[in-house]
C-alpha positions as CSV (number, residue, x, y, z in Angstrom):
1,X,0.0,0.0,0.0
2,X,0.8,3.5,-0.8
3,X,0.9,6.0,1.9
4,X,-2.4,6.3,3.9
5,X,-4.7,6.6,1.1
6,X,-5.1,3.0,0.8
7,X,-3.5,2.9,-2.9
8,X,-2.4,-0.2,-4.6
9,X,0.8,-0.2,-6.7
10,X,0.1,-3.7,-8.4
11,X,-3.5,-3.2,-8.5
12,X,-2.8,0.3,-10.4
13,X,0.0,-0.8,-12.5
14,X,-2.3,-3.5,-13.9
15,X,-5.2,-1.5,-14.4
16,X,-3.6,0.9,-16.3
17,X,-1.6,-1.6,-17.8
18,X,-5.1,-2.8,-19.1
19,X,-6.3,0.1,-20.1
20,X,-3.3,1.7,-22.2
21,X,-3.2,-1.5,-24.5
22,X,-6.4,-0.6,-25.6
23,X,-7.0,3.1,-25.1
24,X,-3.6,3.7,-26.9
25,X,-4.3,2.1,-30.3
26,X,-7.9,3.7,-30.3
27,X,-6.0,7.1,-29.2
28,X,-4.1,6.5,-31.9
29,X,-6.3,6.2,-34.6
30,X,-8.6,9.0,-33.2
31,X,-6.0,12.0,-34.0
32,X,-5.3,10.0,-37.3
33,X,-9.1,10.3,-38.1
34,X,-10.1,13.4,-36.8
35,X,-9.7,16.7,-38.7
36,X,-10.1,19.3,-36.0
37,X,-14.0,18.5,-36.0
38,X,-14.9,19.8,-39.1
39,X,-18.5,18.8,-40.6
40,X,-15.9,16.1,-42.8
41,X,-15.1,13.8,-40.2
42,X,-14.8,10.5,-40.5
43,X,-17.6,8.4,-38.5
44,X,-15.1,5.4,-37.6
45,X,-13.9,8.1,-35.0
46,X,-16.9,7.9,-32.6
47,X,-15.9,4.0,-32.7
48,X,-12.4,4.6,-31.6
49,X,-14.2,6.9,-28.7
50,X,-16.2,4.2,-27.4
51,X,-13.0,2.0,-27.5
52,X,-11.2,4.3,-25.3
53,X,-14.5,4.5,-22.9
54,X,-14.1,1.1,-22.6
55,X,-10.8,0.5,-21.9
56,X,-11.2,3.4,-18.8
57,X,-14.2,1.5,-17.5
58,X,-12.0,-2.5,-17.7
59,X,-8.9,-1.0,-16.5
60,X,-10.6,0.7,-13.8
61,X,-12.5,-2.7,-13.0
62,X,-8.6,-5.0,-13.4
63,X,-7.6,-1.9,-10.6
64,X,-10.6,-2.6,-8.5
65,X,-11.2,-6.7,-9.0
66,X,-7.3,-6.3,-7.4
67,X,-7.4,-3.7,-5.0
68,X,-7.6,-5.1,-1.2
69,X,-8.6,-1.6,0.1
70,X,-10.5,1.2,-1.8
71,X,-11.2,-0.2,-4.7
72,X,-12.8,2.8,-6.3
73,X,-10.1,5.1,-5.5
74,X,-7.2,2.6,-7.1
75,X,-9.6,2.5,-10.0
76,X,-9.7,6.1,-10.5
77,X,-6.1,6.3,-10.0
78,X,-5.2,3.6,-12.4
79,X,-7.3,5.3,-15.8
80,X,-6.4,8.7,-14.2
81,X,-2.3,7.4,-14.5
82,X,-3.4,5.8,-18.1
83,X,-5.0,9.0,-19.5
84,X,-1.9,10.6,-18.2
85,X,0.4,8.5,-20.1
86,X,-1.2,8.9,-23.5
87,X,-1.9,13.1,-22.4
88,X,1.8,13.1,-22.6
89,X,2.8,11.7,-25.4
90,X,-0.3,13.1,-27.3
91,X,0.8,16.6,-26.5
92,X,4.6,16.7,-27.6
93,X,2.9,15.5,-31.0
94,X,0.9,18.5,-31.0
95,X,3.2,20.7,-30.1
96,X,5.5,19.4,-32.4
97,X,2.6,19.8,-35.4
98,X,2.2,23.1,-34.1
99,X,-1.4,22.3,-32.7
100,X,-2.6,24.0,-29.2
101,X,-3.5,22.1,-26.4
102,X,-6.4,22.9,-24.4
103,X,-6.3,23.1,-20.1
104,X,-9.6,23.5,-19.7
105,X,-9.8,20.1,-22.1
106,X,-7.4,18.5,-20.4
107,X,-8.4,18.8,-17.0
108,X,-12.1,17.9,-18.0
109,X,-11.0,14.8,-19.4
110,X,-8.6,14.0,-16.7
111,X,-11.8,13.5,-14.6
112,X,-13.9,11.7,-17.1
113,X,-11.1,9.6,-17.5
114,X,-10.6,9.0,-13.8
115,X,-14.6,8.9,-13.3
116,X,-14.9,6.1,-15.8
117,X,-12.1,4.3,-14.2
118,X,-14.4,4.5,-10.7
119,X,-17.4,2.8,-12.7
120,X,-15.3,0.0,-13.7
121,X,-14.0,-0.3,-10.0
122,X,-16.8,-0.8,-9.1
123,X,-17.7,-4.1,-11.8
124,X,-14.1,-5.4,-10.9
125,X,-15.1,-5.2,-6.7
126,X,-18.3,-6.7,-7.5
127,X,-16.9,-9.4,-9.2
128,X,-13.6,-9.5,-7.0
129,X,-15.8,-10.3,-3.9
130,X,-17.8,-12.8,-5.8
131,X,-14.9,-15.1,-6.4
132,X,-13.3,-14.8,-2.9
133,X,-16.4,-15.8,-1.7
134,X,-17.1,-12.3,0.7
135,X,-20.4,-11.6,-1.0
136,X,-23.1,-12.6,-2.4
137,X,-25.2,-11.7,-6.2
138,X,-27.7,-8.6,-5.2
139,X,-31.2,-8.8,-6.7
């Protein structure tokens, strides 16, 4: 555990492992598709954007199924440290195109990203509990 705030380092590590193996390819092929939104765009983008939702909501649930403590909060964490990762790397290429990054952008999907990854905790500490036996199916 990390600190006092209950954090995970294998249970992060692996969910944003899982989440950067598929939220970089569809990353990826999003600023290869997208033209700076014009009315032109090709459609196959939204599909990369529901890839990338998707990977945020399974790495987030790989962080939480292995999270011991908190398993929202390493969930959050893990896609929060995944989004960062590809942020990075995303904005030297647009720098280096000459392109402008946006803060207010940024930040906003910094907490979608780590928002998403809370969701998925929360599928991955369902079915965590489930397997160790600690709980049983709701409804």
């Amino acid at each position: 555990m990390l600190n006092d705030l209950d954090l995970d380092a294998s249970a992060i590590r692996a969910g944003a492992l899982v989440c950067l193996l598929i939220a970089t390819p569809a990353a990826i092929i999003v600023n290869i598709l997208a033209d700076g939104g014009g009315t032109d765009q090709s459609n196959w983008v939204y599909l990369a954007f529901i890839a990338i939702i998707a990977a945020y909501v399974l790495g987030g649930a790989q962080a939480g199924k292995r999270a011991l403590e908190a398993p929202f909060l390493n969930g959050a964490t893990a896609t929060f440290a995944a989004f960062l990762v590809v942020q990075v790397i995303g904005g030297i290429v647009r720098v280096a195109r000459g392109d402008g990054i946006s803060p207010v952008a940024l930040v906003f999907n910094a907490l979608l990203a780590a928002s998403i990854g809370a969701v998925g905790a929360w599928f991955g500490a369902r079915r965590g509990t489930l397997e160790i036996g600690g709980g049983e199916p709701a409804g």
